[in-house]
NUTORLO-552945 format. One record per residue: residue number from 1; residue in three letters; x, y, z of N, C-alpha, C, CB in turn. Coordinates in Angstrom, 1 decimal. Glycine has a CB too. Example, Ala and Ser with C-alpha at 12.3 -4.5 7.8 and 13.67 -1.06 7.14 Angstrom:
BEGIN
SITE, 1, ALA, 13.2, -5.7, 7.8, 12.3, -4.5, 7.8, 13.2, -3.3, 7.8, 11.3, -4.5, 9.0;
SITE, 2, SER, 12.8, -2.2, 7.1, 13.7, -1.1, 7.1, 12.9, 0.0, 7.9, 14.1, -0.6, 5.7;
This chain:
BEGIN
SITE, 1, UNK, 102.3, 36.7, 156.2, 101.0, 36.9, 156.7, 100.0, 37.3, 155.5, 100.9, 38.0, 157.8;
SITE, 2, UNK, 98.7, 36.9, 154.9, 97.8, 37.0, 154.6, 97.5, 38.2, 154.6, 97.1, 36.4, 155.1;
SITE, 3, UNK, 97.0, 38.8, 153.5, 96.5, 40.7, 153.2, 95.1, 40.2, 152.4, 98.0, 41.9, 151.6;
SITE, 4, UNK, 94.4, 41.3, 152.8, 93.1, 41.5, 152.1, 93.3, 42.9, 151.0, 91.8, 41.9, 153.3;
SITE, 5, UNK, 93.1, 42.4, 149.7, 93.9, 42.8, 148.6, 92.5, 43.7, 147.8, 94.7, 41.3, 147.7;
SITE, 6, UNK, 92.9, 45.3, 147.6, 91.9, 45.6, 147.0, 92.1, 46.0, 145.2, 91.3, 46.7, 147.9;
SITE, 7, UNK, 91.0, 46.7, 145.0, 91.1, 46.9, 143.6, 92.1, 47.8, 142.6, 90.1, 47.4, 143.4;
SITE, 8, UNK, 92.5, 49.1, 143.8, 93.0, 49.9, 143.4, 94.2, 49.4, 143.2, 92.8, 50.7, 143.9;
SITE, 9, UNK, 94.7, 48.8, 144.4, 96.3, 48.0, 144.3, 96.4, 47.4, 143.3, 96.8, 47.0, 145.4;
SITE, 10, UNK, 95.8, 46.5, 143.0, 95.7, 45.4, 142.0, 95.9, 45.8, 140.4, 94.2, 44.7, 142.2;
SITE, 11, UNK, 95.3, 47.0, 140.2, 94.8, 47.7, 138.6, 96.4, 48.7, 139.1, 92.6, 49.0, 138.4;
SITE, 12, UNK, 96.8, 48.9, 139.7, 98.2, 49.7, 139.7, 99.1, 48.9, 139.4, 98.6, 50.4, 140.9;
SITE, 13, UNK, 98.5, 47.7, 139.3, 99.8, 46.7, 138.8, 99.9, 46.6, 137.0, 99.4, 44.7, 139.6;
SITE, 14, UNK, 98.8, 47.1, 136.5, 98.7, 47.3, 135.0, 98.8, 48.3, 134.5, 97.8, 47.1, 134.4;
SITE, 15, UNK, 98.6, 49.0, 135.4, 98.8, 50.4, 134.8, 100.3, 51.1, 135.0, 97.6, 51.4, 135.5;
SITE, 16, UNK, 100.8, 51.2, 134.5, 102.5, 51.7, 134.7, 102.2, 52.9, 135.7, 103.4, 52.3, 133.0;
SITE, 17, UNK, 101.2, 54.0, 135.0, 101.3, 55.3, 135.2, 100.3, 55.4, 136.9, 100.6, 56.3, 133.7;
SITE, 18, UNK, 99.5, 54.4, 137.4, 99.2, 54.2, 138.6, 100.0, 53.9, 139.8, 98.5, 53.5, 138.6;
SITE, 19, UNK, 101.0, 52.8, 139.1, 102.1, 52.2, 140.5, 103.1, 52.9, 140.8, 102.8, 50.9, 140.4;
SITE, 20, UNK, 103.5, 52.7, 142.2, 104.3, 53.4, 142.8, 105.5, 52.6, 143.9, 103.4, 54.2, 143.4;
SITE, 21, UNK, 105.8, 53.0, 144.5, 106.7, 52.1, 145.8, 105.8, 50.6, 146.6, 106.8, 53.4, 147.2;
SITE, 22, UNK, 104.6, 51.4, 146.7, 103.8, 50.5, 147.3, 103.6, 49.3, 147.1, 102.9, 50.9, 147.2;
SITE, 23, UNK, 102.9, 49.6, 145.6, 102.0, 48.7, 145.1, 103.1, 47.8, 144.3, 100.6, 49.3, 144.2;
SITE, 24, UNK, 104.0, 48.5, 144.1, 105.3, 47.0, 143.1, 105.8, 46.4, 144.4, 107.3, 47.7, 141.7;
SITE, 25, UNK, 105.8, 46.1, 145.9, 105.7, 45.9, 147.3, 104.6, 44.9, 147.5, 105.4, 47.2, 148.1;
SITE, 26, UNK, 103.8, 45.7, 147.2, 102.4, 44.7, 147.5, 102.6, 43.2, 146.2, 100.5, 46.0, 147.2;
SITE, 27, UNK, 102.7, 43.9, 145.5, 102.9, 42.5, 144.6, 103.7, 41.3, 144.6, 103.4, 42.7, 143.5;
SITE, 28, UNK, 105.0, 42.2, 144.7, 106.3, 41.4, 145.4, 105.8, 40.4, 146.7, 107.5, 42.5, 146.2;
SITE, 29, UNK, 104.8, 41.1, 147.4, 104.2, 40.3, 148.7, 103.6, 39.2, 148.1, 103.1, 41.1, 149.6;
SITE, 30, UNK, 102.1, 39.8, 147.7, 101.6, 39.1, 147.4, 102.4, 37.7, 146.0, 100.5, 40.0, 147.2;
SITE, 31, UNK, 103.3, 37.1, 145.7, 103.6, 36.4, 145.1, 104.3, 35.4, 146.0, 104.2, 37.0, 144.3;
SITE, 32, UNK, 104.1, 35.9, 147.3, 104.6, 34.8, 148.5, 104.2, 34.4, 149.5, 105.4, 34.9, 149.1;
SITE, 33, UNK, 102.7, 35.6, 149.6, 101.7, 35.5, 150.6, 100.4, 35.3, 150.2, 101.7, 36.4, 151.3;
SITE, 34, UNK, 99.0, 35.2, 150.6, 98.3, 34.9, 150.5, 97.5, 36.2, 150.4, 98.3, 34.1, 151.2;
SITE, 35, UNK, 96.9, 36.5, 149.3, 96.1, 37.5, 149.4, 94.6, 37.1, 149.1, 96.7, 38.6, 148.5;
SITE, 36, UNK, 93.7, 38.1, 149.8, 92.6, 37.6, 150.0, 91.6, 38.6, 149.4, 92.4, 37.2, 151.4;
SITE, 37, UNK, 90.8, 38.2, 148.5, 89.6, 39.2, 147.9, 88.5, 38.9, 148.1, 89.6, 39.4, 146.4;
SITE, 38, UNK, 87.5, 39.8, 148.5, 85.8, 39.3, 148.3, 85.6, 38.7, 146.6, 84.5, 40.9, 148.6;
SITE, 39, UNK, 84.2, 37.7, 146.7, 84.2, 37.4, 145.5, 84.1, 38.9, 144.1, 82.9, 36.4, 145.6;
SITE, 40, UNK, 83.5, 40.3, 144.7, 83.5, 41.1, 143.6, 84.5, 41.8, 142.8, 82.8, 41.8, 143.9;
SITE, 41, UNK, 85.7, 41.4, 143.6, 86.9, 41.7, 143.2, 87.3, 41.4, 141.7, 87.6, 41.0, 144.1;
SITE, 42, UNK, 87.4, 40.2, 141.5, 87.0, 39.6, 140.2, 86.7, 40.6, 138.7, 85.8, 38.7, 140.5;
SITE, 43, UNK, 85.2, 40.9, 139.3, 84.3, 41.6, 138.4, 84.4, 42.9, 138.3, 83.0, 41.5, 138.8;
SITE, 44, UNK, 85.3, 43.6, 139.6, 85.6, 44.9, 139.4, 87.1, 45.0, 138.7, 85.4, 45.7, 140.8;
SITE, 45, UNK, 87.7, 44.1, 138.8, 89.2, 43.7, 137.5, 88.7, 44.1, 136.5, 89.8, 42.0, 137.1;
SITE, 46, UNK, 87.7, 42.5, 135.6, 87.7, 42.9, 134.1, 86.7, 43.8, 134.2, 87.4, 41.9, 133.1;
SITE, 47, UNK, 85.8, 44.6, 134.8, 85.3, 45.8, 134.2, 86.2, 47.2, 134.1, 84.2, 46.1, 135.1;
SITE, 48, UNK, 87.7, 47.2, 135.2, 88.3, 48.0, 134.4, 89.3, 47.6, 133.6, 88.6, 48.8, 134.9;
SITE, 49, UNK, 89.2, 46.6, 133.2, 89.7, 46.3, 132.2, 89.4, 46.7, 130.9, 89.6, 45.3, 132.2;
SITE, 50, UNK, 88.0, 46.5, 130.5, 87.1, 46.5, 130.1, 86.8, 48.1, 129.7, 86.4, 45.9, 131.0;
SITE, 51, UNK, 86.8, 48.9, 130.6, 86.8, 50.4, 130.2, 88.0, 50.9, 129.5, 86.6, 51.3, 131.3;
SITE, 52, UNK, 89.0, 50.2, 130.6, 90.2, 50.6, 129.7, 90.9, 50.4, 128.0, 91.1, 50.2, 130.4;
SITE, 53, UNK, 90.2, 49.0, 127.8, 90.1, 48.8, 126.0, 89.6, 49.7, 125.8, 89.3, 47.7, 125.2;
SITE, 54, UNK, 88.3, 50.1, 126.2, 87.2, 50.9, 125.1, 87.6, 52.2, 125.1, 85.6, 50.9, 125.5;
SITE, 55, UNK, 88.5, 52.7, 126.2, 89.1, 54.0, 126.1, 90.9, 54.0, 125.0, 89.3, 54.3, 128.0;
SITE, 56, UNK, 91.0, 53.3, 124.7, 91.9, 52.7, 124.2, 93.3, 52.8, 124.9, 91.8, 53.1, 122.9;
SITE, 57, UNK, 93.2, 52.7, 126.4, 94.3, 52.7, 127.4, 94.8, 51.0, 126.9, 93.6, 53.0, 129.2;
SITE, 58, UNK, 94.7, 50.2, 127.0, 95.1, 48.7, 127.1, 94.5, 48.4, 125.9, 94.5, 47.7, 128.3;
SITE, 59, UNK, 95.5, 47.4, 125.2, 94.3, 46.3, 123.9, 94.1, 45.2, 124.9, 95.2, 45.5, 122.1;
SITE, 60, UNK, 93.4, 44.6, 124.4, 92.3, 43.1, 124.9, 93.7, 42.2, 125.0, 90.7, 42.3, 123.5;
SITE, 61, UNK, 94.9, 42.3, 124.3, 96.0, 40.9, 124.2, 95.9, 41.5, 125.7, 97.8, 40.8, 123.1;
SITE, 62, UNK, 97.0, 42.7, 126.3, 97.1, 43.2, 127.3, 96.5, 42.8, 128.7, 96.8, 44.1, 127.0;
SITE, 63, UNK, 95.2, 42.9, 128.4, 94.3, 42.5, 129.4, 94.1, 41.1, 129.5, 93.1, 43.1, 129.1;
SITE, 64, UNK, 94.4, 40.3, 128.4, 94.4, 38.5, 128.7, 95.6, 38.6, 129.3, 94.3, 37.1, 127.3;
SITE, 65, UNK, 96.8, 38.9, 129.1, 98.4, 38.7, 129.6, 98.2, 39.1, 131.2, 99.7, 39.9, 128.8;
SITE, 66, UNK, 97.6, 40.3, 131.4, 97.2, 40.7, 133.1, 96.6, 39.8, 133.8, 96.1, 41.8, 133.3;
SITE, 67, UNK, 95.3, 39.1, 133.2, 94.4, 38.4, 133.8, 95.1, 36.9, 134.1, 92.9, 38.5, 132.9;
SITE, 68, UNK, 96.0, 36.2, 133.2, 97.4, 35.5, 133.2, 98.2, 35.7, 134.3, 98.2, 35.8, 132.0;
SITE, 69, UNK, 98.5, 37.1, 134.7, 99.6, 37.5, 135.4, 98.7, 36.9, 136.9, 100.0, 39.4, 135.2;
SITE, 70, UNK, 97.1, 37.6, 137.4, 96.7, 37.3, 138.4, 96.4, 36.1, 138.9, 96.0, 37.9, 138.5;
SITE, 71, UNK, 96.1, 35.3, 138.2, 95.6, 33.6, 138.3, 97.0, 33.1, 138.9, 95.2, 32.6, 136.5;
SITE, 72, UNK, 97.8, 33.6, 138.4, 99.4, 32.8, 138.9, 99.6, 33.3, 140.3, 100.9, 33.3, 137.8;
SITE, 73, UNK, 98.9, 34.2, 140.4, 98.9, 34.8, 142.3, 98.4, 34.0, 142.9, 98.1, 36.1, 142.9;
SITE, 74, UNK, 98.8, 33.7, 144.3, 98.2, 32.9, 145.2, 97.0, 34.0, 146.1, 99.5, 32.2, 146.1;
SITE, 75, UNK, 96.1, 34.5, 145.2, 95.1, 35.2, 145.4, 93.3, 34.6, 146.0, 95.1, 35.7, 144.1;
SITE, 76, UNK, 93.5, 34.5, 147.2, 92.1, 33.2, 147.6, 91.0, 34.4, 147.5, 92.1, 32.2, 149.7;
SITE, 77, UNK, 90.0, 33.8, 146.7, 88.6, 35.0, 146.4, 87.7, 33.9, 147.7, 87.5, 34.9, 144.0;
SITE, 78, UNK, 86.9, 35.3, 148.3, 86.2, 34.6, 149.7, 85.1, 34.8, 148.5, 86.2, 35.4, 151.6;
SITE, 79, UNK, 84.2, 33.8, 149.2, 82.6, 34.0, 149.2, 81.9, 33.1, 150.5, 82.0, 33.5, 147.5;
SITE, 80, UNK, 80.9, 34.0, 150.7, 80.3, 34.1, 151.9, 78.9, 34.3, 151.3, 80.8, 35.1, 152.8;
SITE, 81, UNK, 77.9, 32.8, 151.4, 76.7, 32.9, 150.9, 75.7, 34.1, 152.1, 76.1, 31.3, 150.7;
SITE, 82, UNK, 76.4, 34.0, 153.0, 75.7, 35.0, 154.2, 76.4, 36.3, 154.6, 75.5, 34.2, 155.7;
SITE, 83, UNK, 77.1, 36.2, 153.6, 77.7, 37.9, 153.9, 76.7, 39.4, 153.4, 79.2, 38.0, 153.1;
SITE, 84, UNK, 75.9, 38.6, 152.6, 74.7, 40.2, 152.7, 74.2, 39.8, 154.2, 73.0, 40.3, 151.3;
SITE, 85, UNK, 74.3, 39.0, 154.9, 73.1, 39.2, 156.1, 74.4, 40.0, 157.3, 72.1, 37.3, 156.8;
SITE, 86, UNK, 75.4, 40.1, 157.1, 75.9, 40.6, 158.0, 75.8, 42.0, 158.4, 76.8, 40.2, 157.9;
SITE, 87, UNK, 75.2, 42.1, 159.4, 75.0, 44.1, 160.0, 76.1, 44.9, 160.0, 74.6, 44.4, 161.7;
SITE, 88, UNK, 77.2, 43.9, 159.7, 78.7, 45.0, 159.8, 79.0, 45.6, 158.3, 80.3, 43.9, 160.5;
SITE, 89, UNK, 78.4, 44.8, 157.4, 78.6, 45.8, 156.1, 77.7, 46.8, 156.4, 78.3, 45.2, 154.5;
SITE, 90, UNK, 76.4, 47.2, 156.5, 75.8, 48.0, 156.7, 75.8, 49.2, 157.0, 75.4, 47.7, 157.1;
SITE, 91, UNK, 76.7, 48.3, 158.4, 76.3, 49.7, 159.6, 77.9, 50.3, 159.1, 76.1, 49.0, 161.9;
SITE, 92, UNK, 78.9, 49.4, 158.9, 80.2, 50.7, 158.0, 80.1, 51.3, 156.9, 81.5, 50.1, 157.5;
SITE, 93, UNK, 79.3, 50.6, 156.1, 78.9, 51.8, 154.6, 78.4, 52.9, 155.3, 77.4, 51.2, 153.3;
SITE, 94, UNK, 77.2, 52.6, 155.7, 76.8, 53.9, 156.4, 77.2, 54.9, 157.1, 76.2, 53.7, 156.9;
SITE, 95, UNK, 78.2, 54.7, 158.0, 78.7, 55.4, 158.8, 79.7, 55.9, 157.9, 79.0, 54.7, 159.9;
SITE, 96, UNK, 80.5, 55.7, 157.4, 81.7, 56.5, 156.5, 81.0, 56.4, 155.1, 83.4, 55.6, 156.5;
SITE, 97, UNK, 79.4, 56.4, 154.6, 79.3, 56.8, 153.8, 80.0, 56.0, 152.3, 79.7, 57.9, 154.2;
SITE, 98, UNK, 80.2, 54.7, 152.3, 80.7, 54.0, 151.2, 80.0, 53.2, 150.4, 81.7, 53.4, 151.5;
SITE, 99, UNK, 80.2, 52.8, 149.7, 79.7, 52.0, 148.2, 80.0, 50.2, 149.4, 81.3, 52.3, 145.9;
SITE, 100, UNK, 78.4, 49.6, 149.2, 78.7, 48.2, 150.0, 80.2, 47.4, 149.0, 76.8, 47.0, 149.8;
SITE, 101, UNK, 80.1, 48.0, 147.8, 82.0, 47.4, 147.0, 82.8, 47.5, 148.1, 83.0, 48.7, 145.6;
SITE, 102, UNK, 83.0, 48.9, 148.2, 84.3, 49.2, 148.9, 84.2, 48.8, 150.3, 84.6, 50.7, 148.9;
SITE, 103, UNK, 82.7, 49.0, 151.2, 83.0, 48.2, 152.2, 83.3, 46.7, 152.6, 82.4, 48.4, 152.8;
SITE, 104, UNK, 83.0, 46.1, 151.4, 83.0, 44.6, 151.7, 84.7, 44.2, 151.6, 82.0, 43.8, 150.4;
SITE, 105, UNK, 85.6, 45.1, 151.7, 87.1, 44.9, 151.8, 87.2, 45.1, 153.0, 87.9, 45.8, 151.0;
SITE, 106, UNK, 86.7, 46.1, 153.7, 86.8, 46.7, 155.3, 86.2, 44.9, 155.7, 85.4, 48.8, 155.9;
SITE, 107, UNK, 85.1, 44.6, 155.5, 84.3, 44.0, 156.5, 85.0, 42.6, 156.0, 82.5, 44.2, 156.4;
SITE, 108, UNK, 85.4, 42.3, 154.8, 86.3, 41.0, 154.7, 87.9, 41.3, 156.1, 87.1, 41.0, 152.5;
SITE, 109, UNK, 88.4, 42.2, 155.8, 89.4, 42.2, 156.5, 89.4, 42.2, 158.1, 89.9, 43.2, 156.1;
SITE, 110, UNK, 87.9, 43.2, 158.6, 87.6, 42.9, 159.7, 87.4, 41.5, 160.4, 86.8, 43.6, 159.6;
SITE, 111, UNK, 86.5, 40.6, 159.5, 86.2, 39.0, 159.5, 87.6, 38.1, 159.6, 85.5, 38.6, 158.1;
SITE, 112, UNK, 88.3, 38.4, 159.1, 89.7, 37.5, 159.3, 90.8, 38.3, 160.0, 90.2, 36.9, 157.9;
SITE, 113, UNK, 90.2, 39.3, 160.7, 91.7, 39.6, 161.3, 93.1, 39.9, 160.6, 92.1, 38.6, 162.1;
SITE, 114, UNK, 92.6, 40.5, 158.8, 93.9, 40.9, 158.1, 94.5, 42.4, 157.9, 93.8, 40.3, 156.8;
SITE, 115, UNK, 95.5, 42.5, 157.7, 95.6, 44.2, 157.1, 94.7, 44.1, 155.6, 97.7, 44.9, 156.7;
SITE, 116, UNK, 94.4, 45.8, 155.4, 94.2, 46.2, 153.9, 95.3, 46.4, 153.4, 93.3, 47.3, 153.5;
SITE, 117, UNK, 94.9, 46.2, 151.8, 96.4, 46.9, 150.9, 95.0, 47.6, 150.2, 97.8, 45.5, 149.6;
SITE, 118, UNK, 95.0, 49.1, 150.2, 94.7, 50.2, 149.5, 95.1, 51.0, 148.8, 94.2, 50.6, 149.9;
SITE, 119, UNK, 95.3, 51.8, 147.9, 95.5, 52.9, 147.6, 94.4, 53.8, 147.6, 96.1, 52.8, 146.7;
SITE, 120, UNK, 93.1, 54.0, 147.9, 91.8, 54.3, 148.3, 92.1, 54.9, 149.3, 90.9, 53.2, 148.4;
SITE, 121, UNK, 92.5, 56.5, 149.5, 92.3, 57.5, 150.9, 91.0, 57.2, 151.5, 92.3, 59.1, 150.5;
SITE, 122, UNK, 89.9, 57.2, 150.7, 88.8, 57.0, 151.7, 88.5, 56.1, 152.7, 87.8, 56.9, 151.2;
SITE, 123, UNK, 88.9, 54.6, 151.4, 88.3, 53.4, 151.8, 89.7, 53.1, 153.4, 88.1, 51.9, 150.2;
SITE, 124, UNK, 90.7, 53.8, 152.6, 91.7, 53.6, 153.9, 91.7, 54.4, 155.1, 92.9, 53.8, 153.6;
SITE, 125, UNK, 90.9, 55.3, 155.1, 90.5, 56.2, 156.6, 89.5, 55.6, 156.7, 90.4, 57.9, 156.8;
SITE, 126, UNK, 88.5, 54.9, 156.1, 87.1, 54.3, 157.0, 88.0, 52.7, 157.6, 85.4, 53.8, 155.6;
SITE, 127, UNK, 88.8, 52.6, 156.9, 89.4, 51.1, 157.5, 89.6, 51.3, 158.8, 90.9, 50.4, 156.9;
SITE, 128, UNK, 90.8, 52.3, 158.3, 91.6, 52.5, 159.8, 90.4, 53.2, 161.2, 93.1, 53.8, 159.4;
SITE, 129, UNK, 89.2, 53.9, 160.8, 88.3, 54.3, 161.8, 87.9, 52.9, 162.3, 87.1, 55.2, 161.2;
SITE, 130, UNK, 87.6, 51.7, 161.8, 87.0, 50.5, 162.1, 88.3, 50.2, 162.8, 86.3, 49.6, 160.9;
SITE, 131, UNK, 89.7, 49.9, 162.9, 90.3, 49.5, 163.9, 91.1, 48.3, 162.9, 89.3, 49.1, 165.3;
SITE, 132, UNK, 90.9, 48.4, 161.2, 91.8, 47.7, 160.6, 93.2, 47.9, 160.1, 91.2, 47.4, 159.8;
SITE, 133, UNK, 93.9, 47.3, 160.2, 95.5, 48.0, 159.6, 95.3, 48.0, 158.4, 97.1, 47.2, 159.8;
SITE, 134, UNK, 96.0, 48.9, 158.0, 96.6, 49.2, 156.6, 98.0, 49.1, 156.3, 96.3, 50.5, 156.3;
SITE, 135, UNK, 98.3, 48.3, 155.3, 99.6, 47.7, 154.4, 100.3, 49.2, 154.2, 99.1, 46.7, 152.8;
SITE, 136, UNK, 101.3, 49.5, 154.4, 102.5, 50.8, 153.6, 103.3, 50.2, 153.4, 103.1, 52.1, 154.4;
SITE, 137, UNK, 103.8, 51.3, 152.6, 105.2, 50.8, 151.9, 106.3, 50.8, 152.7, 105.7, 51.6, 150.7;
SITE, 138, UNK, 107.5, 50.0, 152.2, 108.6, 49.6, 153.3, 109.7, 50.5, 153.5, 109.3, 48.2, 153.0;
SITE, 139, UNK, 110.1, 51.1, 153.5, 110.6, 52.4, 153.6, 111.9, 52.3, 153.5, 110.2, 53.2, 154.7;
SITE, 140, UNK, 112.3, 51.2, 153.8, 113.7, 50.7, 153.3, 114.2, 50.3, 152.2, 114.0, 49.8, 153.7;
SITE, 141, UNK, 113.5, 50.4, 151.1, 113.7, 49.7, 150.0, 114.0, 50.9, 149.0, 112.5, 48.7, 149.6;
């Protein structure tokens, strides 16, 4: 089944000292399933990418080998020329108070009927207030 894949999961896959049970799970998934990102997804990758050179966390080889690693994912980026007109980003930023970023994961997932994969406590209690599932780890493993 199809996951709507967010940022935090994704950057825990580079960062050693971020990932956990979950997110080496979610990867494993996603390398067999279909994961789905809004188009800003992209842009919020190499910008922390991007911080992380200049902090001198990652060199730039690093960050091309990552950005390598994600292309090889069967990762579908949505774009929706009318997804600013939709009232449902709106009216969920507002109501839980979020960055239209972070809701446009809630309101992608809401739109196709998928779970989130978060590591985001917020963005994952505003999901789950909207009536979206959330991806956990498999407890068997």
């Amino acid at each position: 089944m199809a996951f709507v894949l967010d940022t935090s999961v994704t950057m825990a896959w580079c960062f050693a000292d971020e990932s956990d049970a979950f997110t080496d799970q979610t990867l494993e998934r996603c390398r067999t399933e279909s994961a789905v990102v809004p188009s800003l997804w992209a842009l919020e990758v190499i910008n922390v990418l991007l911080v992380a050179e200049r902090r001198n966390r990652i060199e730039s080889a690093a960050s091309a080998r990552f950005v390598e690693l994600l292309r090889g994912l069967p990762i579908e980026v949505h774009w929706d020329p009318q997804f600013y007109e939709d009232s449902t980003l709106f009216e969920v930023a507002r109501r839980h108070r979020l960055s239209s970023y972070d809701t446009a994961y809630i309101s992608l997932a809401m739109r196709r009927g998928l779970p989130l994969a978060t590591k985001d406590q917020r963005l994952g209690r505003a999901a789950s207030a909207e009536g979206v599932e959330l991806l956990h780890a498999d407890k068997s493993n």
